[in-house]
Backbone of each chain as ProteinMPNN parsed JSONL, in Angstrom:
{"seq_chain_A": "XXXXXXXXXXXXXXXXXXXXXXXXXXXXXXXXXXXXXXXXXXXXXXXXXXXXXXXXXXXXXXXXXX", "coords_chain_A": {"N_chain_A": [[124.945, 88.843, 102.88], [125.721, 91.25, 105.256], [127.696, 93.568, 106.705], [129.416, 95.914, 109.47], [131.808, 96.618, 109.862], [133.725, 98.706, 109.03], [132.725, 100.827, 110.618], [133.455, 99.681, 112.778], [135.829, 99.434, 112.598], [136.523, 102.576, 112.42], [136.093, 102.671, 115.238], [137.929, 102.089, 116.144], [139.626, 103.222, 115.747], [141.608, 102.391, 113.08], [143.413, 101.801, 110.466], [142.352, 100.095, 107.276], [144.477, 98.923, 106.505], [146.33, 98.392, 108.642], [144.258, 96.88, 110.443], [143.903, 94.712, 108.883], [146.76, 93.596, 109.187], [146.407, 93.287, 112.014], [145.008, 90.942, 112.067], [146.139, 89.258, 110.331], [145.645, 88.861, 107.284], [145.574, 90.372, 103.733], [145.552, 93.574, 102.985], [143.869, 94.122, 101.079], [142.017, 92.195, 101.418], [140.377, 92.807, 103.886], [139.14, 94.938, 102.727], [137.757, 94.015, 100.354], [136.062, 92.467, 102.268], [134.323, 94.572, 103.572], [133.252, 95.305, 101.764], [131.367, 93.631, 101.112], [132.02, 92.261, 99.18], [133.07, 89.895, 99.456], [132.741, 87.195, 101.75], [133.868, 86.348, 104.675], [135.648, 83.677, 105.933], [134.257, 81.617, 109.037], [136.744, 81.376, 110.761], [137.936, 83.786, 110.613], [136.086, 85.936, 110.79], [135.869, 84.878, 113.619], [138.404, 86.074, 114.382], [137.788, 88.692, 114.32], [136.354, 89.427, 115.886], [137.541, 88.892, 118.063], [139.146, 90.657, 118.161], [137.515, 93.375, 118.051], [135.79, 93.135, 120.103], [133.204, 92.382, 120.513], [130.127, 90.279, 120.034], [129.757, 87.963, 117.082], [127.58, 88.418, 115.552], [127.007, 91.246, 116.079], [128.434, 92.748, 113.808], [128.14, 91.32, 112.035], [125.784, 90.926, 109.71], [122.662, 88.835, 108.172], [121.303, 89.18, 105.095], [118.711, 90.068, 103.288], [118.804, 88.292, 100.901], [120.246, 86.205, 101.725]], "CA_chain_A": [[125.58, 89.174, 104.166], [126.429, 92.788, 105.323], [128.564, 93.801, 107.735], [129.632, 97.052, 109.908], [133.465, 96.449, 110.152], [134.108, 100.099, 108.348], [132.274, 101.306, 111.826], [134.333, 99.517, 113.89], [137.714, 99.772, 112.39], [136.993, 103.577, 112.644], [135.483, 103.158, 116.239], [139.225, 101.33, 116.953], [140.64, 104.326, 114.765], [142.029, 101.65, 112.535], [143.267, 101.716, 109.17], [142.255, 98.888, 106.587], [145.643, 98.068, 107.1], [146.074, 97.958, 110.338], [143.238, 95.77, 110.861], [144.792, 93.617, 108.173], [147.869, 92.899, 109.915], [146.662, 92.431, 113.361], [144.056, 89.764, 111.842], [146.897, 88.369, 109.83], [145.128, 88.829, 105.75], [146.102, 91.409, 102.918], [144.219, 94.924, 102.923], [142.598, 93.899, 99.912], [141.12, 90.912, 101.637], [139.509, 93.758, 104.517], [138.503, 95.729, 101.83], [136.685, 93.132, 99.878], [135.049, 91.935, 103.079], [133.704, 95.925, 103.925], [132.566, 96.151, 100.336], [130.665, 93.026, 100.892], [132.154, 91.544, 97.935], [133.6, 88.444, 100.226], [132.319, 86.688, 102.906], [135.077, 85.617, 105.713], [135.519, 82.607, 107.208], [134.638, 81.682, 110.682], [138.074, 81.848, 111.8], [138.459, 85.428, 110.471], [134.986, 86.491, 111.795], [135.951, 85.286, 115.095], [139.198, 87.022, 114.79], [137.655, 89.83, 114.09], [134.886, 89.583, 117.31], [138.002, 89.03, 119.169], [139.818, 92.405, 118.466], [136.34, 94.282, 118.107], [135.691, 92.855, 121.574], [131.748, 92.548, 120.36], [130.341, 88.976, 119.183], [130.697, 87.998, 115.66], [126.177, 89.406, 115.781], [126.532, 92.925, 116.286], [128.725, 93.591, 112.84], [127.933, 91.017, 110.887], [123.659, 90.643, 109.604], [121.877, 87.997, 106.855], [120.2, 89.976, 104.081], [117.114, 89.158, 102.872], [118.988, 87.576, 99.315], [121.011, 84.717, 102.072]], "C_chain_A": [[126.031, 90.64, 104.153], [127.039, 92.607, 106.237], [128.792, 95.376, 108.318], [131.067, 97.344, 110.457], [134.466, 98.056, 110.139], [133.76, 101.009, 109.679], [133.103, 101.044, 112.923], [135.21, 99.556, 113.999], [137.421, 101.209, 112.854], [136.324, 104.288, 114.157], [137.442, 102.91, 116.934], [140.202, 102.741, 116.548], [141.971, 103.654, 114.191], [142.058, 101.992, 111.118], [143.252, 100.527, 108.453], [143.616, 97.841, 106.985], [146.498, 97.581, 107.866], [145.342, 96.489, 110.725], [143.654, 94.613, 110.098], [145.697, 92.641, 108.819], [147.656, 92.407, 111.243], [145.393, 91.112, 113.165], [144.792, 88.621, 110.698], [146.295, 88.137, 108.122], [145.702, 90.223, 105.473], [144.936, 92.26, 103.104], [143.672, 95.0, 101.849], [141.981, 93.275, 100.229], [139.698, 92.181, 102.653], [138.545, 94.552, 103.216], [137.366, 95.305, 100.767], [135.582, 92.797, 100.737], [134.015, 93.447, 103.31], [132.604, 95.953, 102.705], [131.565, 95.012, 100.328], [130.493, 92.007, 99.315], [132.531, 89.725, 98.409], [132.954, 88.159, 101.602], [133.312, 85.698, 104.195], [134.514, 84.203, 106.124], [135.018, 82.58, 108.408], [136.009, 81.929, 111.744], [138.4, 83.327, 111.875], [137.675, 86.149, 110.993], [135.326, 86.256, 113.419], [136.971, 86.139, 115.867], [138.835, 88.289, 115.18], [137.01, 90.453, 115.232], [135.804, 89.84, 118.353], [138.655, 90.575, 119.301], [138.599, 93.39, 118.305], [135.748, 94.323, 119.58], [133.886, 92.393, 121.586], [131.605, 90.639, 119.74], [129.796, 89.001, 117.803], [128.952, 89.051, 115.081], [126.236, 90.879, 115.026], [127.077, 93.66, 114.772], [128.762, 92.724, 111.643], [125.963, 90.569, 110.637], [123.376, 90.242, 108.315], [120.897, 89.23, 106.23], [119.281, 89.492, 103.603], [117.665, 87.98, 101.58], [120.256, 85.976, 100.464], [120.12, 83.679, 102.591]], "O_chain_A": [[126.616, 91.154, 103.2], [127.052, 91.49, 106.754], [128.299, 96.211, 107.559], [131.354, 98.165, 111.329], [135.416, 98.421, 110.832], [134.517, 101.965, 109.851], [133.438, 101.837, 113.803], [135.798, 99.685, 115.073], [138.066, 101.402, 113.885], [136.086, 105.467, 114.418], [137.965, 103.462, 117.902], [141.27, 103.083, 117.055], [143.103, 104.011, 114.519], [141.058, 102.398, 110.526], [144.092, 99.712, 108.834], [143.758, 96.711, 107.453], [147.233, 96.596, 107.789], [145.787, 95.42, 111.143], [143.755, 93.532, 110.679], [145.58, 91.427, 108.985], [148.295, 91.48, 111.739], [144.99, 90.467, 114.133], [144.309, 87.56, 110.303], [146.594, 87.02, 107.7], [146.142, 91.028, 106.293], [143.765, 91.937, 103.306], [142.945, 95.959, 101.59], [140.932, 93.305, 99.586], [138.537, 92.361, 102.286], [137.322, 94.532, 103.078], [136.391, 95.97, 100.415], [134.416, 92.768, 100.343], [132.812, 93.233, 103.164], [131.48, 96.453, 102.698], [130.688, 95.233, 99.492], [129.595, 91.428, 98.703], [132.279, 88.691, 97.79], [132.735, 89.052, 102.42], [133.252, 84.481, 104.373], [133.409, 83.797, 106.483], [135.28, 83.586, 109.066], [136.194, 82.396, 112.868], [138.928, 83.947, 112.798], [138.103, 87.065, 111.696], [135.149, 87.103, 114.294], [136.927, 86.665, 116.979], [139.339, 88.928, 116.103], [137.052, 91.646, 115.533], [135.543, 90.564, 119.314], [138.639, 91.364, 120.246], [139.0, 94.529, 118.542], [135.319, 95.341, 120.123], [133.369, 92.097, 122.664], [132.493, 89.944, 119.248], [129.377, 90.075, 117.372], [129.027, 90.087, 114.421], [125.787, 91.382, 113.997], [126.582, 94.717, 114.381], [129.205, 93.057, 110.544], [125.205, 90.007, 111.428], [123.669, 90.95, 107.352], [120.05, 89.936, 106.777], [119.135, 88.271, 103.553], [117.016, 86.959, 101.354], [120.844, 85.048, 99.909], [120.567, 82.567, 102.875]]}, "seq_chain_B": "XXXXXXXXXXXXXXXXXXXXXXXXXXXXXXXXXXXXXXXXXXXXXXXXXXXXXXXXXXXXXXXXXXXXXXXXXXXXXXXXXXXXXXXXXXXXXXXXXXXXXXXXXXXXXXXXXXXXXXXXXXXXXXXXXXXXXXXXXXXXXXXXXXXXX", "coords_chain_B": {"N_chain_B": [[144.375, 48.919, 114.143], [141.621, 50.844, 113.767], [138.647, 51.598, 111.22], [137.326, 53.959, 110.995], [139.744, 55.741, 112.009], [141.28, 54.738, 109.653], [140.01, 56.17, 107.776], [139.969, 58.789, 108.232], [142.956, 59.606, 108.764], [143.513, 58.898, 106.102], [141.866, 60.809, 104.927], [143.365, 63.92, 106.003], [145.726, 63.326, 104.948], [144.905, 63.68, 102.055], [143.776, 66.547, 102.135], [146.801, 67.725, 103.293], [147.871, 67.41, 100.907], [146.656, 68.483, 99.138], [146.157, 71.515, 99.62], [148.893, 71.622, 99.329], [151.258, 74.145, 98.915], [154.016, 75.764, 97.213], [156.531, 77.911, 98.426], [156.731, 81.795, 97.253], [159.095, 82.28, 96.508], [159.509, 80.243, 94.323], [157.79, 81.493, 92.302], [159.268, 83.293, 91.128], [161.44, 82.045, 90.188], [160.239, 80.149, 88.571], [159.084, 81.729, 86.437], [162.021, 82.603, 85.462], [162.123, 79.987, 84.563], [160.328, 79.634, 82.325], [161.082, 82.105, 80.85], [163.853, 81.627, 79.835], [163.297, 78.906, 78.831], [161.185, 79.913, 76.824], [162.782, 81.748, 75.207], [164.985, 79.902, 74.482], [163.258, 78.44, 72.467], [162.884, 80.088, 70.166], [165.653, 80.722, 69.639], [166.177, 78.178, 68.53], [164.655, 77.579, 66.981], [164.984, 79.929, 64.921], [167.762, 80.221, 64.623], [169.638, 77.91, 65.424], [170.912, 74.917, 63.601], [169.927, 71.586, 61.773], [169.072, 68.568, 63.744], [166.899, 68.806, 65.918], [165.496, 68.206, 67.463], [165.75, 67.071, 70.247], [166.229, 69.231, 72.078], [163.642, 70.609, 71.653], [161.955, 69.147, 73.016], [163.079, 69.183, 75.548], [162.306, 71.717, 76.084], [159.879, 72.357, 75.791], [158.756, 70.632, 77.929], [160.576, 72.573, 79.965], [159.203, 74.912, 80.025], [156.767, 73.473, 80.547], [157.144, 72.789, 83.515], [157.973, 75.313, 84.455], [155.551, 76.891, 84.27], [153.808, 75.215, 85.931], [155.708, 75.705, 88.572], [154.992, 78.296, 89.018], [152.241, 78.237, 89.329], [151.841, 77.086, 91.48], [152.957, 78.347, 93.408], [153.214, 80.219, 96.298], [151.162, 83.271, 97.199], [152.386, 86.85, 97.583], [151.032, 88.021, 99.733], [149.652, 85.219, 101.019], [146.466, 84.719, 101.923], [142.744, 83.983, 103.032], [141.177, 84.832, 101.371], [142.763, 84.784, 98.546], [143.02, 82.111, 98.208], [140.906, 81.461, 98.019], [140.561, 82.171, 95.797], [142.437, 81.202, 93.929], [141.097, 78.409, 93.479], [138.969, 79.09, 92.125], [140.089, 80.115, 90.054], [141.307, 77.649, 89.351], [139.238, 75.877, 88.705], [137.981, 77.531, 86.517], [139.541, 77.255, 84.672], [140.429, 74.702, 83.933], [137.576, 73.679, 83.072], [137.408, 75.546, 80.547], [140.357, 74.945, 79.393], [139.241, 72.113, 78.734], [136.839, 72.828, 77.287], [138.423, 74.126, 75.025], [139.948, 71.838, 74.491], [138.313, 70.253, 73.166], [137.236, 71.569, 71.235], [139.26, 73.184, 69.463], [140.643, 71.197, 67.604], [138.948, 71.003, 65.5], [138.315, 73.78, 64.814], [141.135, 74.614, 64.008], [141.273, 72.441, 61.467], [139.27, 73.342, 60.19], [140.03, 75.893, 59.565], [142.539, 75.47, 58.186], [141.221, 73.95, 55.833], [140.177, 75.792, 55.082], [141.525, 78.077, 53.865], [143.673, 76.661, 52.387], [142.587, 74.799, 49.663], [141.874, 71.272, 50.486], [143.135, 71.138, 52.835], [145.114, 70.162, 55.753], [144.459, 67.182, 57.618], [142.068, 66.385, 59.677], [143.624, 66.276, 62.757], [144.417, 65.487, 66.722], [144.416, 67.807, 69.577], [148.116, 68.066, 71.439], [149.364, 67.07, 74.089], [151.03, 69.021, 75.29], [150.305, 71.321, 74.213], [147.537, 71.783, 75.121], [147.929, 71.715, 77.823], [149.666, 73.487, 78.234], [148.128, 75.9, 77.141], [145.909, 75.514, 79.522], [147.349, 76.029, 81.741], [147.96, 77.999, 81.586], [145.72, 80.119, 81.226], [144.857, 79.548, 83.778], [146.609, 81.101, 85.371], [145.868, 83.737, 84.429], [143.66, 83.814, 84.82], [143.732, 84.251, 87.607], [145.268, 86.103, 88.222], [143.833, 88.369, 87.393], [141.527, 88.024, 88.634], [142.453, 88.585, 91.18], [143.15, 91.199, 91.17], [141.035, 92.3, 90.857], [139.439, 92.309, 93.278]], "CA_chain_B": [[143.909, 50.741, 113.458], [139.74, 50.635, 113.43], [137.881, 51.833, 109.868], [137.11, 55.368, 111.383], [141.033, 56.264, 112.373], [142.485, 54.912, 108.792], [139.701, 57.339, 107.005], [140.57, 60.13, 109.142], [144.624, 59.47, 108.291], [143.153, 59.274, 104.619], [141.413, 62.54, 104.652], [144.448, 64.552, 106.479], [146.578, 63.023, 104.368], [144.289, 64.451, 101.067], [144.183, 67.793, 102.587], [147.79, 68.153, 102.832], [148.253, 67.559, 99.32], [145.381, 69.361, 98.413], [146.728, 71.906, 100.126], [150.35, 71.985, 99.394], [151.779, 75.359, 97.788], [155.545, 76.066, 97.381], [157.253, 79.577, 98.715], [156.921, 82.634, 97.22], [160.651, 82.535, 95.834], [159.224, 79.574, 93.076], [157.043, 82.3, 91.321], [160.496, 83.952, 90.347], [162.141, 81.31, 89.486], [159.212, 79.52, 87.348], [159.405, 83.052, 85.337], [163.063, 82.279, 84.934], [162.381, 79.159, 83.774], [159.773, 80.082, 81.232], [161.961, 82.86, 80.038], [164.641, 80.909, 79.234], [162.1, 78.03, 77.622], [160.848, 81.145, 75.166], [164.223, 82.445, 74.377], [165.785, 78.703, 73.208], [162.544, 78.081, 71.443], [162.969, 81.097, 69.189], [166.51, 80.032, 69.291], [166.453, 76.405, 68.139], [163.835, 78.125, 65.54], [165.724, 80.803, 63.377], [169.122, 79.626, 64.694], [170.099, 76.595, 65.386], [170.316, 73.734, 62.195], [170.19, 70.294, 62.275], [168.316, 67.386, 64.467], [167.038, 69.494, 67.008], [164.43, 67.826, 68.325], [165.824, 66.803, 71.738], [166.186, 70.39, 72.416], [162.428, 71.085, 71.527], [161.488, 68.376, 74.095], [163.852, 70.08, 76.534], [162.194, 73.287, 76.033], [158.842, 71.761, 76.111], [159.177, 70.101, 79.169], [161.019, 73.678, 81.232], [158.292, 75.542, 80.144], [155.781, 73.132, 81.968], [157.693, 72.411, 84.912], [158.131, 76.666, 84.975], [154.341, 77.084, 84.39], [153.244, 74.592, 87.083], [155.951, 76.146, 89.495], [154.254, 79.617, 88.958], [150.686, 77.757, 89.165], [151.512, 76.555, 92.745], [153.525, 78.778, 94.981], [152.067, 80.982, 97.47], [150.96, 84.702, 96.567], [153.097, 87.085, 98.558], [150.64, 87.822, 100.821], [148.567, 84.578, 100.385], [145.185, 84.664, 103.027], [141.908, 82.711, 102.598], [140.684, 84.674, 99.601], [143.439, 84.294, 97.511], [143.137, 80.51, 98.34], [139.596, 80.717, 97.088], [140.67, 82.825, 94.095], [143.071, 80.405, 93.281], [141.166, 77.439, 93.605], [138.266, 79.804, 91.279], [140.969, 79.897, 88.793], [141.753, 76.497, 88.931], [138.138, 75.726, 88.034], [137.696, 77.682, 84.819], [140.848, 76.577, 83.993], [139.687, 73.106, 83.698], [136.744, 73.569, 82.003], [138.347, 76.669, 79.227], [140.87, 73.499, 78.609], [138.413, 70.9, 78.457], [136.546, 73.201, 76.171], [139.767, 74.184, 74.504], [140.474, 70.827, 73.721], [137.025, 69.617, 72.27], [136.585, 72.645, 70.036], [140.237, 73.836, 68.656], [140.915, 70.376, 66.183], [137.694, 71.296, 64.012], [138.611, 75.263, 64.164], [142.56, 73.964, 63.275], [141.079, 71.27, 60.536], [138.109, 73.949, 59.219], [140.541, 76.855, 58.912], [143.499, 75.088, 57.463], [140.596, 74.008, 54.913], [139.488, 77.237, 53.855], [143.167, 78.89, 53.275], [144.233, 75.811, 51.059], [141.793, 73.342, 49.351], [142.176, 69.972, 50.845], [144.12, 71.152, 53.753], [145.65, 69.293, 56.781], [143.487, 66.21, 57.636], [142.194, 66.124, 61.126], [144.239, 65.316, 64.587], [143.549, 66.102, 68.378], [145.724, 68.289, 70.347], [148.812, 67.291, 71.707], [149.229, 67.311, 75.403], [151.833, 70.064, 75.447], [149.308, 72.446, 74.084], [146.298, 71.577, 76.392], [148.496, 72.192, 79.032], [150.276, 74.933, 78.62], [146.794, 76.421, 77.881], [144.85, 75.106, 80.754], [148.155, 76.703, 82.684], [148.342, 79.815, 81.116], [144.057, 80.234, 81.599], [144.704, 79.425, 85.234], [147.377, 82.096, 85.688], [146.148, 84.993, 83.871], [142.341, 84.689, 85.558], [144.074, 84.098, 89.04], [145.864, 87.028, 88.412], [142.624, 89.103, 86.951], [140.637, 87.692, 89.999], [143.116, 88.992, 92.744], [143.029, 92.619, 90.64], [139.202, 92.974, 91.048], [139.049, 91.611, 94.257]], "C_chain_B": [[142.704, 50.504, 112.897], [139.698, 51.35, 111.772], [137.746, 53.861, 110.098], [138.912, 56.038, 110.776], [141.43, 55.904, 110.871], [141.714, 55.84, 107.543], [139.995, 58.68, 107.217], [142.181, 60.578, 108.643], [144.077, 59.698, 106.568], [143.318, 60.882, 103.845], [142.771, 63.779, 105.067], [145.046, 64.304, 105.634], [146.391, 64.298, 102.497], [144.699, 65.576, 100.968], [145.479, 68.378, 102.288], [148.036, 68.621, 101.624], [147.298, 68.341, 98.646], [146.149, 70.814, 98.739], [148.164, 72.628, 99.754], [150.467, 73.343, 98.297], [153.378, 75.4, 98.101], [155.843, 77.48, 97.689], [156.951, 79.991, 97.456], [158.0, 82.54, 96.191], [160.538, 81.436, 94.373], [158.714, 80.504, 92.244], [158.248, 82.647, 90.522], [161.413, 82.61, 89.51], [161.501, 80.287, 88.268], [159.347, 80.911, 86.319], [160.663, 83.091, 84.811], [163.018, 80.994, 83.813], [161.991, 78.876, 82.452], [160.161, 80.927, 79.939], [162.642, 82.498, 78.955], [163.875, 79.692, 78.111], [161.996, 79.088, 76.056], [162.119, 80.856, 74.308], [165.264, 80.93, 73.352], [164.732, 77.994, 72.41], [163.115, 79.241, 70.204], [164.615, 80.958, 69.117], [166.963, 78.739, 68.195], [165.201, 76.827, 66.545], [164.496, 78.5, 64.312], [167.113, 80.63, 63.608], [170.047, 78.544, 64.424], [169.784, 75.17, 63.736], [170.653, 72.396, 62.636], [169.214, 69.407, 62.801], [168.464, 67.914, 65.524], [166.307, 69.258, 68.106], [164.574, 67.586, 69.763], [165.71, 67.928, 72.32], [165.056, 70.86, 71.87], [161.46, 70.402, 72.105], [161.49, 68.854, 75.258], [162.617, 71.061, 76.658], [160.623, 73.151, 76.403], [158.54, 71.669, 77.627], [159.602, 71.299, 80.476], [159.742, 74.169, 81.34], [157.087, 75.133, 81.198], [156.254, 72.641, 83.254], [157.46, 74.358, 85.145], [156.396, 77.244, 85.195], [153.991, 76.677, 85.976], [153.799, 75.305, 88.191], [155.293, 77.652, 90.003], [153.058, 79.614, 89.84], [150.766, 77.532, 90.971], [152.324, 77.203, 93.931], [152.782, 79.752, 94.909], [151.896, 82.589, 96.801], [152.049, 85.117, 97.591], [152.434, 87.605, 99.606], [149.179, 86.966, 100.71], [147.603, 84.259, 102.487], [144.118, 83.773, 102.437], [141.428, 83.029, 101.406], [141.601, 84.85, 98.34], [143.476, 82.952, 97.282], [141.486, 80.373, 97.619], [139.182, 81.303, 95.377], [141.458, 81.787, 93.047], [142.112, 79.54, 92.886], [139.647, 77.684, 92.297], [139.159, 79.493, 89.683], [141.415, 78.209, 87.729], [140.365, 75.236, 87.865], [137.463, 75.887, 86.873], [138.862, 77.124, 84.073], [140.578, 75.483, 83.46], [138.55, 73.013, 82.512], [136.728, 74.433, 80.225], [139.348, 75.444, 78.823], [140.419, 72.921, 77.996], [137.417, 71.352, 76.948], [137.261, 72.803, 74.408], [139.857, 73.094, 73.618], [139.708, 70.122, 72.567], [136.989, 70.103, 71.191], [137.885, 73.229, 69.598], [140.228, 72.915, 67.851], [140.169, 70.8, 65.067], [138.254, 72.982, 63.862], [139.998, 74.988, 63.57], [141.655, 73.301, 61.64], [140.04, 72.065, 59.654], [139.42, 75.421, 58.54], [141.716, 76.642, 57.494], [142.806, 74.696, 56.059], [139.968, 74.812, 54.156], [140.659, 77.391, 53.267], [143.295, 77.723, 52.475], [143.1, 74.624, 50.824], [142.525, 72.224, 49.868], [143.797, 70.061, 51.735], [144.534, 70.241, 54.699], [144.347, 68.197, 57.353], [143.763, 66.612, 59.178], [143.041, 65.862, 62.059], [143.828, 66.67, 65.339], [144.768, 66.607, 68.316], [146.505, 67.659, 70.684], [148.641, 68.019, 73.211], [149.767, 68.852, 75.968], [150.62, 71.321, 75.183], [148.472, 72.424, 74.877], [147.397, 71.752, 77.084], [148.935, 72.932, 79.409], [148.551, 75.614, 78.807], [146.0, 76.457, 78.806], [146.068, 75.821, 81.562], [147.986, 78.323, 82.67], [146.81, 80.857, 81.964], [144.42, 80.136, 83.36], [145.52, 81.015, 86.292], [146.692, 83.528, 85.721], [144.673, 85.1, 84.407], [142.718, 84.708, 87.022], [144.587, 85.647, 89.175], [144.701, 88.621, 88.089], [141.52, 89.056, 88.167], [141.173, 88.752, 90.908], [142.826, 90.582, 92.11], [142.141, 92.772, 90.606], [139.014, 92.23, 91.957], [138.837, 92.391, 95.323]], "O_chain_B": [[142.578, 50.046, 111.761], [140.77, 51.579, 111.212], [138.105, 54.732, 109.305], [139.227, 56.543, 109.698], [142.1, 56.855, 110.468], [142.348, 56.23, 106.563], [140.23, 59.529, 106.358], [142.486, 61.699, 108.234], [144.353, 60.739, 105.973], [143.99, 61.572, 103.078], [143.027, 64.546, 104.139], [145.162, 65.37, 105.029], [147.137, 65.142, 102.001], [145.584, 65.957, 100.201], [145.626, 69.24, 101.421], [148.32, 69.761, 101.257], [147.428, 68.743, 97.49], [146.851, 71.169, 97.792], [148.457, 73.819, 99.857], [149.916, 73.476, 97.205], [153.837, 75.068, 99.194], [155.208, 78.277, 96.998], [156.838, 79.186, 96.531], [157.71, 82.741, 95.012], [161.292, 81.654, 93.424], [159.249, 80.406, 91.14], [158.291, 82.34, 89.331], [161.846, 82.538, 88.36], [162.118, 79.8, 87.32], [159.912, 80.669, 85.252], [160.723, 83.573, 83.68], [163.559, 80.915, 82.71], [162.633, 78.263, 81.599], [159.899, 80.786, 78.745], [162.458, 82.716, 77.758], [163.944, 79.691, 76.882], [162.444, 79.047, 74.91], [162.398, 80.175, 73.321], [165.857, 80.895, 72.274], [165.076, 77.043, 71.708], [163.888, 78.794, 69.356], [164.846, 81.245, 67.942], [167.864, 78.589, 67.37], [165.147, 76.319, 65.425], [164.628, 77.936, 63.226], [167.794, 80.94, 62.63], [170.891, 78.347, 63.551], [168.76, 74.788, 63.169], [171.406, 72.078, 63.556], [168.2, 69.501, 62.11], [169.484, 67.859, 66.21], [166.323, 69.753, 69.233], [163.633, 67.853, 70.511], [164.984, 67.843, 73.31], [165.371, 71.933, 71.356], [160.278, 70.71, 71.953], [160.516, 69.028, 75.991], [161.981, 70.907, 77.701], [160.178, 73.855, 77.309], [158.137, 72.59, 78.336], [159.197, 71.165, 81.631], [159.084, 74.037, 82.372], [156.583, 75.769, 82.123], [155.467, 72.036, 83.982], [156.723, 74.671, 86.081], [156.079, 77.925, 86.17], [153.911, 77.439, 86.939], [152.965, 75.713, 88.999], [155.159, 77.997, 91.177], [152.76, 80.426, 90.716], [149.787, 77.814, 91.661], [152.379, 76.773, 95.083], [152.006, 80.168, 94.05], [152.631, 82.92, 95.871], [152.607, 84.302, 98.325], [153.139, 87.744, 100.606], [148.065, 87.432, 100.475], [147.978, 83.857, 103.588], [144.369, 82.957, 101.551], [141.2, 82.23, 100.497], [141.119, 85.042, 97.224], [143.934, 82.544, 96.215], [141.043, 79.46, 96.922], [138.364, 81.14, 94.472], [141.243, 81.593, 91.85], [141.981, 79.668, 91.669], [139.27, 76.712, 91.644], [138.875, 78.876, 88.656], [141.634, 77.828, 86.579], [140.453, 74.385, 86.979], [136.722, 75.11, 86.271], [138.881, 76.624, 82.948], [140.51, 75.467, 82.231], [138.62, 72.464, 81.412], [136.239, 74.051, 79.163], [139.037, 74.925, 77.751], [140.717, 72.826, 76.805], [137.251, 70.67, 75.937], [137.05, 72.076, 73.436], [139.859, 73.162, 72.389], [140.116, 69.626, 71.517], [136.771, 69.451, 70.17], [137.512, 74.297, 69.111], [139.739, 73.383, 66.822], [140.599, 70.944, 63.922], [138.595, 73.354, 62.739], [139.981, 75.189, 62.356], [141.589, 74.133, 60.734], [139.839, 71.658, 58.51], [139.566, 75.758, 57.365], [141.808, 77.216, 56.409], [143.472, 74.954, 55.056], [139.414, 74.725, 53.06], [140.872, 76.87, 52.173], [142.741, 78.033, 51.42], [142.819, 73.742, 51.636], [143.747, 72.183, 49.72], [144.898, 69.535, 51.569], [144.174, 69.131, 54.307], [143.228, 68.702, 57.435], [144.786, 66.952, 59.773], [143.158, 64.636, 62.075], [143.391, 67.802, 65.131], [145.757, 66.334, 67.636], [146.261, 66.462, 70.531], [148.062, 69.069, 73.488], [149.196, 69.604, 76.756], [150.225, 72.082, 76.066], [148.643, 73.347, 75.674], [148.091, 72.261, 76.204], [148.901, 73.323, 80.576], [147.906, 75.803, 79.838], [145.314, 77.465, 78.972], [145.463, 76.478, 82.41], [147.925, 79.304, 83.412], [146.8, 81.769, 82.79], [143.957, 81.066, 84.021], [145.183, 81.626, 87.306], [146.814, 84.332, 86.646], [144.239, 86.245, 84.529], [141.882, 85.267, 87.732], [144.306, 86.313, 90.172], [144.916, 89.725, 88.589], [140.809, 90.004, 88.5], [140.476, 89.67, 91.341], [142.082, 91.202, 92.869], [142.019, 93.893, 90.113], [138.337, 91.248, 91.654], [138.452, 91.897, 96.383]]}, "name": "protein", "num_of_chains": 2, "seq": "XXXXXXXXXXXXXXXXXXXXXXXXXXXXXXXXXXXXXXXXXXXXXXXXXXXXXXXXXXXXXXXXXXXXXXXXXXXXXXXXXXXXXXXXXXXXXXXXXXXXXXXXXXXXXXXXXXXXXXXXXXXXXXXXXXXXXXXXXXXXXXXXXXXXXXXXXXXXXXXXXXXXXXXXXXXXXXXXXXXXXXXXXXXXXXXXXXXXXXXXXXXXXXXXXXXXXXX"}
C-alpha cells in the first residue's frame, strides 16, 4: 500500500502533528502511516478522506506486492 | 432470547474483555509496585534472618500483580497502532515463554552439571519465573516496537 498523505497534509499546510490531533492518533502513528510502514484502519482512512475532503482513492493506491 | 442474539451478547461481551486496558496512572503505580517488590527482595536477602518465607511469597506475588498492571494500562497516547503493537508483543511473548519454558530446565540441569559433577537433578520451572519472564518479554518488545515504529 502507498499513500500521498505527506502531499496533502502539506496541500492543508499541516504539520504531522496537527493532522494527528485533528484525526485523534499520536504523530508517530501519521508518521508511520506516510513512511508506509503501517497501514490504517478504515476508520482512520475515512477520517482522513473526511478532513482531506478527497475519497479515501485519490491518496491511498495497492502496490503491485498487495 | 433466539441462538443469533445470545451469540452476539457472547461476542460483545468477549470483546470487552479482550479489550479492557486500565488508565494511564496504573503504569506508575505498577513501577511502584515492582520497585518496592525488588527493594524487599534484596532486603529479606542480605537483611532480614529467620523464617522468611511469607515475605518471599509477598514479594512474589507484588511483583506480578505490578508487572501485569504495567502489561495492561493504556499508553499515554494509546491509538490503533499501539493496540496492534501491543497485541504484537503479546504474541512473542507467548511463544519466547513457551519456548523459555521448554528449553531453560535442560540449560539449568546441563550447566549446573558441568560446574559440579553430579549436579542438581532435573525440575521444570516454577510458575513465578515463566511469568515474570513471559511479562518482562512482553514489556520490553512493546516498548522496542513503539520506539521503531
Amino acid at each position: 500500500m502507498q499513500n500521498t498523505i505527506k502531499v496533502e497534509r502539506a496541500i492543508l499546510n499541516l504539520t504531522q502533528d496537527d493532522l494527528a490531533k485533528k484525526i485523534g492518533v499520536s504523530r508517530q502513528t501519521i508518521n508511520s502511516i506516510e513512511a508506509n510502514r503501517y497501514v490504517p484502519s478504515t476508520v482512520l482512512a475515512l477520517k482522513l478522506s473526511t478532513l482531506f475532503n478527497k475519497p479515501v482513492n485519490d491518496f491511498f493506491k495497492l502496490s503491485d506486492d498487495d | 432470547m433466539n441462538t443469533e442474539k445470545i451469540m452476539n451478547c457472547e461476542r460483545e461481551r468477549l470483546n470487552k474483555i479482550t479489550n479492557f486496558r486500565l488508565p494511564h496512572t496504573f503504569w506508575t503505580i505498577g513501577i511502584a509496585i515492582v520497585t518496592i517488590s525488588i527493594i524487599t527482595m534484596f532486603v529479606r536477602a542480605f537483611v532480614m534472618e529467620g523464617d522468611t518465607e511469607w515475605l518471599k511469597e509477598i514479594t512474589r506475588k507484588g511483583m506480578l500483580v505490578g508487572l501485569l498492571l504495567m502489561s495492561i494500562s493504556k499508553d499515554k497516547e494509546e491509538d490503533e497502532l499501539t493496540i496492534k503493537l501491543r497485541m504484537q508483543s503479546y504474541a512473542f511473548a507467548f511463544v519466547v515463554g513457551v519456548a523459555y519454558a521448554l528449553i531453560m530446565p535442560y540449560v539449568e540441569f546441563g550447566v549446573s552439571n558441568v560446574v559440579n559433577s553430579g549436579g542438581e537433578a532435573y525440575k521444570d520451572l516454577g510458575d513465578f519465573q515463566v511469568l515474570v519472564f513471559m511479562l518482562l518479554i512482553q514489556l520490553m518488545s512493546f516498548h522496542t516496537l513503539k520506539r521503531y515504529r
